[in-house]
N, C-alpha and C positions, 0 to 999 in steps of 0.2 A: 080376347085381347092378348094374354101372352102367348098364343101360338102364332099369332101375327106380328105380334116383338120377335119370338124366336126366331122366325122365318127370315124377317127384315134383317135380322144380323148376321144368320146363315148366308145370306145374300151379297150382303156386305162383305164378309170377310172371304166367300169365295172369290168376290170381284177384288175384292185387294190381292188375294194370293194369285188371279190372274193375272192380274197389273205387272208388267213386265217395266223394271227401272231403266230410265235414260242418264245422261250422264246431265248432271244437274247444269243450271244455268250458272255460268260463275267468270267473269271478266280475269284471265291473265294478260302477259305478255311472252309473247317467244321471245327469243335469244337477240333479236336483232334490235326487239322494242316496239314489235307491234303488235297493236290488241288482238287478243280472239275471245269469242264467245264458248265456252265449251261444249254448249248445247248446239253448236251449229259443227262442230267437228262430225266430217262424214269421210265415206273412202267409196263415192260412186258404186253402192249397193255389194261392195265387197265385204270381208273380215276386217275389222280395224282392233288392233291392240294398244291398251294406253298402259302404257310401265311406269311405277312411279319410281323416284329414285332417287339419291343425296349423297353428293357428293365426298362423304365421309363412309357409307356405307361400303366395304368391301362386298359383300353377295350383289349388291345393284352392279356393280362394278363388272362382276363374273357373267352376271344375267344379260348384260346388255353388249357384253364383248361377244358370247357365245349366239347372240341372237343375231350381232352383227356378222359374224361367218356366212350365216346361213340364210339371209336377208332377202338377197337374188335370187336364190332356188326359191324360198318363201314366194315372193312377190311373184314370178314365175309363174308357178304354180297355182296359185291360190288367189292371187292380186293385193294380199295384204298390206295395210299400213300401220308405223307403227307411231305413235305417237308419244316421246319421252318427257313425264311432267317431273322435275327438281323441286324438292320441299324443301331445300334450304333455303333458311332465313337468310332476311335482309342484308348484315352482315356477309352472310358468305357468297351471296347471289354472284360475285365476282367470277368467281370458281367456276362456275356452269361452263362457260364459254371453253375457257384454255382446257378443260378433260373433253369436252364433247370434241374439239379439234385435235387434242392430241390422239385422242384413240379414233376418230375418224368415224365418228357414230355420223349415218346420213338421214338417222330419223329427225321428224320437226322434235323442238326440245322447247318445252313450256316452263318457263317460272312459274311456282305456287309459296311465292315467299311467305306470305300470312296464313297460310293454310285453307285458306275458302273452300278449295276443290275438295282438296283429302277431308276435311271435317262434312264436306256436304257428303260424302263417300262412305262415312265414319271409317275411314284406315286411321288404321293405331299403327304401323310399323311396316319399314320398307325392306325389302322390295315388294311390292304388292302390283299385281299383274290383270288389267279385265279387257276382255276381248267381246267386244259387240258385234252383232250380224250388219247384215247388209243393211235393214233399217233401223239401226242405230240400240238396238236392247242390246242391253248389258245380259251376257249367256253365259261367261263365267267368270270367276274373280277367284286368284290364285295369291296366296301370301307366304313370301319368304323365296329362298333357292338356294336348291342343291344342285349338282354338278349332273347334267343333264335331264334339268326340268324342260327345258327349250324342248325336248324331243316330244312332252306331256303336250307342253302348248302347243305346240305345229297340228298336234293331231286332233285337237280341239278346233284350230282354225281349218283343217281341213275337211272338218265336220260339216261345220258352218258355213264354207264354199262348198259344198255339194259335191267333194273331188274324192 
């Protein structure tokens, strides 16, 4: 009996540690006010990157101008998408719009004003950065930045496109 319990949870926890996470089911809205499902977020069997980020944060700030440089050659290349999800609360949701236009970010830009995403995520602190393959697993998750992580991540996404 307990080499058959043993075996069952060897089992078990192999299959879990195989289990490769998606990005959970959780209702926002983009910037304009329309719903999206998270779990339905795809980029046509390419790389997709979802960057979280808040509008108070300086390193998101740095993360998402330096990714915005280099975006075209990215997509180019590789076919990436990048999806920018805003944890600012309710209160500041205002904000999102006039910085994403001012700096001319052309990623889609998700509100997570209640935190649903990030909690279902467990991110404690931004900027936090996860790049999924072409079916949809989450392959890495990056937290914080320094002045030429982008170069980290490109080569992470060009893993994962096969380039």
């Amino acid at each position: 009996m307990n080499k058959l319990f043993l075996s069952l949870c060897l089992l078990l926890i192999s299959w879990v540690a195989s289990a490769q996470e998606r990005l959970p089911k959780v209702t926002l809205k983009d910037i304009e006010g329309k719903t999206v499902q998270t779990d339905t977020i795809a980029n046509n069997c390419n790389p997709l990157i979802v960057a979280f980020f808040a509008t108070w944060c300086k390193p998101c700030d740095r993360e998402l101008k330096s990714i915005d440089e280099v975006y075209d050659d990215w997509q180019r290349e590789t076919g990436v998408r990048i999806v920018a999800v805003s944890i600012d609360q309710a209160q500041n949701i205002n904000k999102v719009k006039p910085l994403v236009d001012q700096n001319g970010w052309r990623y889609e830009v998700l509100l997570d004003p209640n935190g649903e995403l990030r909690r279902a995520l467990s991110i404690q602190s931004v900027p936090y950065t996860i790049l999924l393959d072409g079916n949809g697993k989450i392959v890495y998750k990056h937290n914080g930045y320094t002045d030429g992580a982008e170069f980290e991540l490109y080569k992470k996404v060009k893993e994962v496109a096969g380039k």
